[in-house]
C-alpha positions in Angstrom: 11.1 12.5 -6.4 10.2 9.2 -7.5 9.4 6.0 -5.5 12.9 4.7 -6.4 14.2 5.7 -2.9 11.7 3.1 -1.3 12.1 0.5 -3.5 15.2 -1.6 -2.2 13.5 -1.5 1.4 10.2 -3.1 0.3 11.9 -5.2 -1.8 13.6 -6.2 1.6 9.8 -7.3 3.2 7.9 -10.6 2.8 4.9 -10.3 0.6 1.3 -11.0 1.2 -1.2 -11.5 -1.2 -4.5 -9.1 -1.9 -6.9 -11.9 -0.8 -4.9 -12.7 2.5 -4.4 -9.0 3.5 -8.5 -8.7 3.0 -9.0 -11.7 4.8 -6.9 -10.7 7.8 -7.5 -6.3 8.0 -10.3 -5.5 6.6 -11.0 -3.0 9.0 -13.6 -1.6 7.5 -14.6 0.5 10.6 -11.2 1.7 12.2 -9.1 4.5 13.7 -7.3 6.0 11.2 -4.0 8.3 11.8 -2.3 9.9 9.1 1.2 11.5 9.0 2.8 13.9 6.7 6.3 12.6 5.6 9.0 14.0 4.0 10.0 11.3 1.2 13.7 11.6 1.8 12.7 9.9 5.6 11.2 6.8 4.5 13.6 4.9 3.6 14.7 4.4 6.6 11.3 4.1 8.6 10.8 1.0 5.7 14.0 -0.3 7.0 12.7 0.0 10.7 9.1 -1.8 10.3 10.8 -4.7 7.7 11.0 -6.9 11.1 7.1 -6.3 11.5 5.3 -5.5 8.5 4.5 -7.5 5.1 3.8 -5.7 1.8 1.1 -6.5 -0.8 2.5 -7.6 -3.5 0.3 -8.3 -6.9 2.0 -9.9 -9.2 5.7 -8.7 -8.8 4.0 -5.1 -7.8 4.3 -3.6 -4.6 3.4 0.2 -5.4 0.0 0.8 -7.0 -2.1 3.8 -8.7 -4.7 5.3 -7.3 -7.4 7.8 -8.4 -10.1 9.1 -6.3 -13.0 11.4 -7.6 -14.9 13.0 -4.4 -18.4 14.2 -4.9 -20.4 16.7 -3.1 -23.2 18.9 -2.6 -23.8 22.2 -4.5 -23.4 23.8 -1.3 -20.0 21.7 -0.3 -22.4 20.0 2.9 -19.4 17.4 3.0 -16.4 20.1 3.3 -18.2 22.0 5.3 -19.2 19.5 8.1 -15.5 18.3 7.8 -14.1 22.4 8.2 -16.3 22.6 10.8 -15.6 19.9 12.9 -19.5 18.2 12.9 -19.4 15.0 14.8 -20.5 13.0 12.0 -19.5 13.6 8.8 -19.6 11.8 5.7 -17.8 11.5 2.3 -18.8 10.2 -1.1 -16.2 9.1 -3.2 -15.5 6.8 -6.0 -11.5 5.0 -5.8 -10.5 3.5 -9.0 -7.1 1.1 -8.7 -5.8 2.1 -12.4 -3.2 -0.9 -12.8 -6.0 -3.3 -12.6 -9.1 -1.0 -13.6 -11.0 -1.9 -10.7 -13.4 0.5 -9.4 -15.4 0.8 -6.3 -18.0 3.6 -5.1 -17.1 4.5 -1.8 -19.0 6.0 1.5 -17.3 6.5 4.5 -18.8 7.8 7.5 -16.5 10.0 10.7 -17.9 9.2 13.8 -17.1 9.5 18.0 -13.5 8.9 18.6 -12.3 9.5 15.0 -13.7 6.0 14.2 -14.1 5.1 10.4 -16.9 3.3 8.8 -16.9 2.7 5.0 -19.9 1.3 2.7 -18.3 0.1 -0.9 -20.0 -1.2 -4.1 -18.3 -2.7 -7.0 -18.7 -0.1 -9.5 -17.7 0.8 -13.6 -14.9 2.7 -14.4 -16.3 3.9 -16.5 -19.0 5.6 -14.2 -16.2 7.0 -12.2 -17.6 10.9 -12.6 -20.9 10.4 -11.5 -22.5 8.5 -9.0 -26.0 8.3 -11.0 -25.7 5.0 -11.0 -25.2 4.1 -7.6 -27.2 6.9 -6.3 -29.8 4.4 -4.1 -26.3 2.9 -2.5 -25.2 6.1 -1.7 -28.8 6.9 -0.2 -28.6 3.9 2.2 -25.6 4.0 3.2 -26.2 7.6 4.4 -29.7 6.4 6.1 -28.4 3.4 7.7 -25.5 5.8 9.5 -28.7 7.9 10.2 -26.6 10.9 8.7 -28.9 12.8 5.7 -27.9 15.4 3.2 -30.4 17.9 2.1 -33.1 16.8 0.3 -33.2 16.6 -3.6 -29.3 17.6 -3.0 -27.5 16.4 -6.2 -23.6 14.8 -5.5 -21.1 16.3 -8.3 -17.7 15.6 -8.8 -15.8 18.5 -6.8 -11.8 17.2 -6.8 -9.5 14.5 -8.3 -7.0 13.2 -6.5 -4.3 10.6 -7.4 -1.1 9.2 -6.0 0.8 6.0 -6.3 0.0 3.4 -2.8 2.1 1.1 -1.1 0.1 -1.2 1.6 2.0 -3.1 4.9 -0.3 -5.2 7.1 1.1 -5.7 10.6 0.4 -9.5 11.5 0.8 -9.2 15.3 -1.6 -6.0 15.7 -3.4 -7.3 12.0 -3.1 -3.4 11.5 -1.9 -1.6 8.1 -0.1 1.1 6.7 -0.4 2.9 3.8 1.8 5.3 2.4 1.1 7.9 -0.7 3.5 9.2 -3.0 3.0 11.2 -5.8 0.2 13.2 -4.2 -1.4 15.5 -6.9 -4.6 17.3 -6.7 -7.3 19.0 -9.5 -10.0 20.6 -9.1 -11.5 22.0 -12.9 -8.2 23.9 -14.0 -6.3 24.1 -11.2 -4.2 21.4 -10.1 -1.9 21.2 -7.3 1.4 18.8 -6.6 3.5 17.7 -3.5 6.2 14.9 -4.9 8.3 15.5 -2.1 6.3 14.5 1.0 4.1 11.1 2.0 1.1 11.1 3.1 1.2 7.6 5.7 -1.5 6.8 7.4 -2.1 3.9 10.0 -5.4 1.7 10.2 -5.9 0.2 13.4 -8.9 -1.3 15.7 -7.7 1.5 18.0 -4.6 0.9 19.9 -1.8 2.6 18.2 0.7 -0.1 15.8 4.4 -0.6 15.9 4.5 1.7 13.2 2.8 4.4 14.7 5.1 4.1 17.7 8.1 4.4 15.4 6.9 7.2 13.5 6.3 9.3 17.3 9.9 7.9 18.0 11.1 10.1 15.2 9.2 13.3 16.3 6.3 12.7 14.3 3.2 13.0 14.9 -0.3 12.2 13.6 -1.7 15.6 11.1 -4.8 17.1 11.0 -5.1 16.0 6.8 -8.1 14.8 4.7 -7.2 14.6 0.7 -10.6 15.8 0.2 -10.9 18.7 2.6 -7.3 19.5 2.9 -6.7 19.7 -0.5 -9.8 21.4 -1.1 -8.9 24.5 0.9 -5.6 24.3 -0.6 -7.1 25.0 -4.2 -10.0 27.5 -3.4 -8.7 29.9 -0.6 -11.9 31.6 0.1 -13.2 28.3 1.8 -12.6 27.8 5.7 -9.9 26.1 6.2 -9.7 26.1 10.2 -8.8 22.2 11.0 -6.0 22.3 8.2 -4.0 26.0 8.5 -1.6 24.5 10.1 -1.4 21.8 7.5 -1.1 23.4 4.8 1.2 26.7 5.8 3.8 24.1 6.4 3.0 21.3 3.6 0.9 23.0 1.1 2.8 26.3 -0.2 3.7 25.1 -3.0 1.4 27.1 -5.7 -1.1 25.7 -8.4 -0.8 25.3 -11.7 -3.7 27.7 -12.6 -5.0 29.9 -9.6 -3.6 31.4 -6.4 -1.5 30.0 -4.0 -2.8 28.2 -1.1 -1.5 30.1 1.7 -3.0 30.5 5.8 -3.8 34.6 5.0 -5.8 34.3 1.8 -8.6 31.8 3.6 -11.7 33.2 4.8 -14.6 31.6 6.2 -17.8 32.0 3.3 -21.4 31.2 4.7 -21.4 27.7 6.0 -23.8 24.8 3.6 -26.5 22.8 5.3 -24.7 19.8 7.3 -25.6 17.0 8.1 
């Protein structure tokens, strides 16, 4: 599926401008809480929040691509501490916005409460594979959240993901909502695609948004998902894959390009990397 079946009902919603929806939800530390949507249902959730919400809009454009290239150790610390549930955990990533060539290097730090914090620099696209350059960012950002990979660890690309992004911001809570289409994943030769299903996720202070409440009012609720970690396990079935089974045995059967298929039977848990 395309985003066509989405497009009269954000066509429907007021715009706001990038600088605006900055200026108003940063959020920059958050609660995050991410859904897994079937794309034939959003429509009419669109429909539902169009009295509440107000879509970025740049330009005439309301849906936007995304790629994000996540880094980690040789020993996976960063999947690990995610599969295994440390308190802290941390992710290195770098997110480049392909419509307008904009790159950022990202870190973003899991703390108590499911709370978010994310450290970003303004980075080359053309860097967007390695992290050399912003190496001593990554390095304080890590120190300053007092979280510490192995020393001398080196940070490699491990997984691409990309997707196309629709934003909402949520004046009266000044919460947002994102919603992903066109999920893909690759990680060397094998790749992996859902384009029937959404990936929404809400990003509040911490109370829960009108959109969350719709979304429960439909009989969904939030999913245990990371893009990294989730889709990870999904392409290398010998990792653990504990927090996600559910996850992916209902959303992620569908097989790989190259490689086996990502089912709850073939995952085994492998000797767990130095965490943080």
């Amino acid at each position: 599926m395309s985003i066509q079946p989405i497009t009269a009902p954000l066509t429907a919603m007021d715009p706001i401008g990038l600088a605006e929806l900055i200026d108003r939800a940063a959020l920059q530390t958050r609660v995050d809480r991410k859904y897994l949507v079937p794309l034939d249902r959003l429509p009419h959730l669109l429909d539902q929040l169009t009295p509440y919400a107000r879509v970025l809009d740049i330009d005439g454009a309301r849906s936007f691509r995304y790629e994000s290239v996540y880094f980690d150790t040789p020993l996976l610390a960063s999947y690990h501490c995610a599969a295994y549930r440390r308190r802290r955990r941390f992710k290195v990533r770098t997110r480049t916005y392909l419509d307008s060539a904009q790159c950022w290097l990202e870190v973003k730090i899991s703390g108590a409460r499911d709370s978010i914090t994310k450290h970003r620099l303004p980075y080359e696209p053309h860097h967007r594979t390695t992290v050399v350059p912003g190496r001593e960012f990554v390095d304080e950002a890590l120190v300053r959240e007092a979280i510490c990979p192995p020393a001398g660890s080196a940070l490699d690309p491990v997984l691409v993901t990309s997707y196309r992004r629709v934003t909402l911001l949520l004046p009266a809570t000044a919460s947002r909502v994102t919603i992903d289409t066109g999920l893909s994943w690759q990680a060397g030769d094998t790749a992996l695609h859902l384009p029937d299903l959404a990936v929404v996720e809400t990003k509040t202070s911490a109370a829960a948004s009108p959109a969350d409440r719709l979304l429960w009012q439909r009989g969904l609720r939030p999913a245990r998902i990371s893009k990294y970690a989730t889709g990870l396990a999904a392409l290398r079935p010998e990792l653990p894959d504990s927090p996600w089974r559910r996850t992916l045995r209902r959303h992620f059967r569908t097989t790989p390009s190259v490689g086996t298929a990502p089912t709850a039977t073939t995952h085994r848990p492998v000797q767990e990397a130095s965490c943080v």
